[in-house]
C-alpha positions in Angstrom: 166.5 99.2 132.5 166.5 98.7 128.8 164.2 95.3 128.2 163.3 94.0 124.6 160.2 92.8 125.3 160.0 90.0 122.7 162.8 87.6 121.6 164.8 88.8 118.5 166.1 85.5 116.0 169.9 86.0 115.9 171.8 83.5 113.5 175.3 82.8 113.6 178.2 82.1 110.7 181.4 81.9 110.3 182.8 83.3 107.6 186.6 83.6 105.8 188.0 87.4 105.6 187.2 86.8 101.7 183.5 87.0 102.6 183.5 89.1 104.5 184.7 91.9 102.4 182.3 90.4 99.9 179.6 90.5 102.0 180.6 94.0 103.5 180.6 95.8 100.0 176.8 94.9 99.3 175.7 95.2 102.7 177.1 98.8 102.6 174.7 99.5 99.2 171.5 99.2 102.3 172.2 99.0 105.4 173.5 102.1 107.5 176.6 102.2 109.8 176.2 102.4 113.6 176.1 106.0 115.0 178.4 104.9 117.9 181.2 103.3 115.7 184.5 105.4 115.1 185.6 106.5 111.7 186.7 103.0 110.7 183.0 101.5 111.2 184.2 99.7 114.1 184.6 99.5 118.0 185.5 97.3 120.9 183.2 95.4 122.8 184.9 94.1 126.5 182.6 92.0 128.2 183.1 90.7 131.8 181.5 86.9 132.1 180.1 85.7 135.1 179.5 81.9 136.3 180.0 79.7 139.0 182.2 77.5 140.3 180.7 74.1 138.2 180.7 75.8 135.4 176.7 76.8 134.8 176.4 78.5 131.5 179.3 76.9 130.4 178.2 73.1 130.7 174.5 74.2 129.3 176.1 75.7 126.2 178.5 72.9 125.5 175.6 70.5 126.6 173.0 72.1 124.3 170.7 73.2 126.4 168.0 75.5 124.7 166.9 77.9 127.0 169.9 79.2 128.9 171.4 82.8 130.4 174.3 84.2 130.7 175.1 87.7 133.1 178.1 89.7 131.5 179.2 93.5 132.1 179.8 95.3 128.7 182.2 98.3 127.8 183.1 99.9 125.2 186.3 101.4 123.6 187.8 100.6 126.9 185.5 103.7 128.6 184.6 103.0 132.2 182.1 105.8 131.7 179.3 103.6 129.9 179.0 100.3 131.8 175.6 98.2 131.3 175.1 94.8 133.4 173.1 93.1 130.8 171.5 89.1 131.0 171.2 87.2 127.7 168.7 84.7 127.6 168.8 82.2 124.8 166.4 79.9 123.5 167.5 78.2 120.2 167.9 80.6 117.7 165.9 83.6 119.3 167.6 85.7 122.0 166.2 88.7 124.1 169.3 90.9 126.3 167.9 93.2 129.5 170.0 95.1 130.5 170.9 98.4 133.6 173.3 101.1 133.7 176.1 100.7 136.8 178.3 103.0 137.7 182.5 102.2 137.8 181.6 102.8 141.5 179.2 100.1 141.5 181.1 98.0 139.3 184.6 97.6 140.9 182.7 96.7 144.4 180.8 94.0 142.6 183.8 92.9 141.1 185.6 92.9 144.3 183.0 90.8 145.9 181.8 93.9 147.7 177.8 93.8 146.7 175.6 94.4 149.5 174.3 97.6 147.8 172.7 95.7 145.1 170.1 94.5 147.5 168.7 97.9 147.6 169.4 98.7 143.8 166.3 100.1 141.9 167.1 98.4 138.9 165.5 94.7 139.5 168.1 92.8 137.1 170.6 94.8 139.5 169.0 92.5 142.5 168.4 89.9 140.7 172.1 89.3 139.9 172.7 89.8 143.6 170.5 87.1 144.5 172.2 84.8 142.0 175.6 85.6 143.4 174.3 84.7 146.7 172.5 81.1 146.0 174.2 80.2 142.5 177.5 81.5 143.6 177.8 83.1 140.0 181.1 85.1 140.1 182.7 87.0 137.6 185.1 84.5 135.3 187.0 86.0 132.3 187.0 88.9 130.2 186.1 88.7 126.5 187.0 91.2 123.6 186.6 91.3 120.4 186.3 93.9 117.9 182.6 94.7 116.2 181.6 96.1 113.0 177.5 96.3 112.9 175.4 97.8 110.2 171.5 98.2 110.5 168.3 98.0 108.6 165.2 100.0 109.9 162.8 97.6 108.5 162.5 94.7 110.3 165.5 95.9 112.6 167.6 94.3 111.3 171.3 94.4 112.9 174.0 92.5 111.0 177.3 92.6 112.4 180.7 91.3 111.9 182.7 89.7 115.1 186.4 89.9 114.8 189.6 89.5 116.4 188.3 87.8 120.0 190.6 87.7 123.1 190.4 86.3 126.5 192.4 86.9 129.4 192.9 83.3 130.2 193.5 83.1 134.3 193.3 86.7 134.5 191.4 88.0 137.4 192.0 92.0 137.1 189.3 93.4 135.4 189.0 97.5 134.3 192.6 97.6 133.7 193.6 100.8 131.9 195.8 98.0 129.9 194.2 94.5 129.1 197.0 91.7 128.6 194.9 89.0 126.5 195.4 86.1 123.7 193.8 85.7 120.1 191.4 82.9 120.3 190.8 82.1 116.8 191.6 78.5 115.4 192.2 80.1 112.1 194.0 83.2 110.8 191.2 86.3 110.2 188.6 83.8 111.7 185.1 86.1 111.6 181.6 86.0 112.8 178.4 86.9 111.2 176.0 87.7 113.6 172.7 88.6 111.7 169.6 89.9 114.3 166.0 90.5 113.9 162.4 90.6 114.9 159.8 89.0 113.3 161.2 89.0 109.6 164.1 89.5 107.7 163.4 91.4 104.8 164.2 89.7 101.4 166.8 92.3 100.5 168.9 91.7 102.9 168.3 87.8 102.6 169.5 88.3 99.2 172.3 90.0 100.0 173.8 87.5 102.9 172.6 84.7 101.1 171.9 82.9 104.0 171.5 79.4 102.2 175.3 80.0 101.2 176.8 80.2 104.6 177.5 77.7 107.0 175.6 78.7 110.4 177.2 77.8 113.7 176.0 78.0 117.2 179.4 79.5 118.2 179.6 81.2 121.7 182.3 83.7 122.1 182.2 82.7 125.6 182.7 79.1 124.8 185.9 80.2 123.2 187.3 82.3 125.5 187.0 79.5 127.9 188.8 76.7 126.6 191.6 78.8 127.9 191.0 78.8 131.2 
């Protein structure tokens, strides 16, 4: 299990395609590319949402609640190899995400309502998911894509990325599907997401170079989104 042990602040803005290819040209003067993106800077995140039947995290987002979580399965690049379970917790603008490797073994019972063998599960978030299944009734909901571009900035660890192109599946219930049938979600054409991360400071630098004070922040929730559908 991969736990951060102290929140990280993570700010949020939406942002036209015009700045973001403003924004992308000085960031690219600093900060570093991802080692795991492809040659085009970029990958795809698929990320399997789980809630239950009133609607939990969703209600606490729309509602505002501060201090919320949110269970979700992550792949990447559409490889079944690399699964994490991961648990977001949010509280206002700082965020923390544990997380566990699963297996697609592991992953297809779970998703098939098969998860007795997460009671024994040496990875605690593992069981604790299990146990949340059992008295929340959290089950999985909809998938969520979208396609990332991240940069980072050793001091400070700073991770800036840029959110692009997010789909849901709508009423879909097939998950790990060699091919994913999904909608754009965007209210606007080349809609994009600035997701800016980091521990206890951002360096001035980089403030500079966002220009924070410029953009309009939002407390958007790609889950959110990807729900109005369904």
């Amino acid at each position: 299990m991969n736990q951060k042990e102290t929140f990280r602040h993570e700010l949020k803005y939406r942002i036209s395609f015009a700045q973001y290819m403003e924004l992308r040209s000085r960031l690219q003067t600093v900060m570093q590319n991802d080692i795991h993106t492809g040659a085009d800077g970029r990958y795809l995140i698929r990320s399997i949402y789980f809630d239950n039947y009133m609607d939990k995290a969703l209600r606490e987002k729309t509602d505002g609640v501060a201090r919320r979580e949110k269970f979700r399965i992550r792949y990447y690049n559409d490889d079944f190899s690399y699964l994490t379970l991961e648990k977001k917790i949010k509280d206002d603008d700082l965020c923390m995400k544990i997380d566990a490797r699963i297996s697609e073994s592991m992953c297809r019972e779970l998703l098939e309502g098969r998860i007795e063998w997460m009671i024994e599960h040496s990875e605690p978030l593992v069981r604790e998911l299990y146990a949340k299944m059992r008295y929340q009734m959290l089950r999985p909901r909809v998938l969520v894509s979208y396609m990332r571009e991240p940069y980072i900035y050793q001091a400070g660890n700073v991770r800036i990325t840029f959110d692009f192109d997010i789909r849901t599946t709508l009423y879909h219930r097939d998950f790990l599907e060699e091919r994913v049938i999904d909608i754009d979600t965007a209210k606007e054409p080349q809609d994009m997401i600035l997701e800016v991360k980091y521990n206890a400071f951002l360096p001035e630098m980089i403030r500079r170079l966002i220009q924070t004070n410029t953009l309009r922040q939002t407390a958007f929730s790609k889950y959110e989104a990807c729900r109005r559908f369904g």
